[in-house]
Each structure stands twice: as structure tokens, then as C-alpha cells.
N, C-alpha and C positions, 0 to 999 in steps of 0.2 A: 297556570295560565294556559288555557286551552288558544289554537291560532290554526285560523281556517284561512285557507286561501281560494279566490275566486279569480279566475279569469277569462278573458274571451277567444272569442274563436282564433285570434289573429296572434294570442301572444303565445309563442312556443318556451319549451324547457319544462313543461310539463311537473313530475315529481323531484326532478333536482334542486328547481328551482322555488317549489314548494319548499323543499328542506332548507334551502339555504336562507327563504324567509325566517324561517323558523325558528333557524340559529340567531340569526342578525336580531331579533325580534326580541328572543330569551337576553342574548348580551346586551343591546343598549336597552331594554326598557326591567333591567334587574333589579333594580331599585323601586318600581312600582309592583313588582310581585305579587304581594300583599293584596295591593287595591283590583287592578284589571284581574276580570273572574274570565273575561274572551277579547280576543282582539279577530276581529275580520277585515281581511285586506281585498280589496279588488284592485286586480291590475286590468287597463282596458286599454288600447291601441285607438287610438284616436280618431286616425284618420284611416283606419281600416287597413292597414294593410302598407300604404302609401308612407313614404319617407317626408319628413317635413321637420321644420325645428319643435321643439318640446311638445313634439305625439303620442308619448306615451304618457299614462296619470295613473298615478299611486291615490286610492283613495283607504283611509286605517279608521275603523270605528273601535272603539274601543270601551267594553263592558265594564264601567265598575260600579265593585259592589258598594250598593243605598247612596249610589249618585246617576245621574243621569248619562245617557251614552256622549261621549267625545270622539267627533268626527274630524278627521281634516285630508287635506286633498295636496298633493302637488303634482306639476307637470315636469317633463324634462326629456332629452334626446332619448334618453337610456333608460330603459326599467329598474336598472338597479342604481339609479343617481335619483330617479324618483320616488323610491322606495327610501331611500337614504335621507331624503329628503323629507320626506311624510312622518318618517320617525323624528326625523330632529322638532319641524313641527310640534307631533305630541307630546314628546317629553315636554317640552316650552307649555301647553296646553294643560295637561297633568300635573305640570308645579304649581299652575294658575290655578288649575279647580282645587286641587287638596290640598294649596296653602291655605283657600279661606277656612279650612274646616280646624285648622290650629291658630292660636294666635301667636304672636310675637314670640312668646319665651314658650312654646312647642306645646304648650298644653290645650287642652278639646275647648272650642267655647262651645257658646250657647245656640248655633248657627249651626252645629252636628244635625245631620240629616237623620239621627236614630230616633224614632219616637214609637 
């Protein structure tokens, strides 16, 4: 699982905090391994610079293979509470798209994206 980090002018931590995406990224989305072929994160500062309640936004797209991108966004005080945040999201997103591609008793139906 490849994982790019994007962010703007205003949010500092530069490559520490690329790595620590990185790691957080690897351990809670481990169990999707398999499926996400890239996850890309953009962190943006809201309100430019300026202090405010939930200014900062975690937005996680997330590549998987022979399904469609899953995106999701959250806000929050802190970059790494909305980052935290955006993960929990997708996991919750991830069990939604790739349960439908099993059925009940965990085998492939007929709804497989492979043709």
C-alpha cells in the first residue's frame, strides 16, 4: 500500500509528520492491505493560518484495486484528531464497499467487480 501525503502551505511537521501518517495509516488500515493499492491524504488548514474550532480537515482517498476510489473528509482542532478521524471513517467505508463484494457466509457473489 503505497501513501502520499499532501499538504498546504500553512500546515507545518513537514516529513515527520508524513512518516507518522504513514505508520498510523499501515496499522489501522492492516487488514485492508490486500484491497487499497494508494491511499492519498490531504491535510489543509482551513482557515489559513488563523486559530478557530475544527480548522484543520483530513481529507483520505483511497485506491482499491477493480473498485472505485473511496473518499472521505473530517474536520477537527488538531491534524492528528482529524486524521484519526478520517481513518476511522474509512475503515467504516471499506467494510461497506467490500462487504458487498462477499456474501453472508464470505464467499464472492455475483456483484464481483472482475469481468
Amino acid at each position: 500500500m503505497q501513501v502520499q501525503v499532501h499538504t498546504d502551505d500553512h500546515i507545518h511537521g513537514g516529513e515527520s509528520l508524513a512518516q507518522w501518517i504513514q505508520d498510523e495509516a499501515g496499522t489501522r488500515l492492516a487488514r485492508f492491505r490486500e484491497h487499497i493499492t494508494r491511499l492519498e491524504v490531504f491535510l489543509t488548514d482551513v482557515d489559513a493560518g488563523k486559530s478557530g474550532a475544527e480548522d484543520k480537515r483530513c481529507r483520505i482517498e483511497a485506491r482499491v484495486a477493480s473498485r472505485q476510489p473511496v473518499t472521505v473528509t473530517a474536520d477537527a482542532d488538531k491534524m492528528a484528531t482529524a486524521f484519526v478521524s478520517a481513518v476511522d471513517k474509512l475503515t467504516r467505508a471499506l467494510d461497506t464497499d467490500l462487504g458487498r463484494v462477499k456474501d453472508r457466509h464470505g464467499r464472492d457473489t455475483i456483484r464481483d467487480a472482475q469481468e
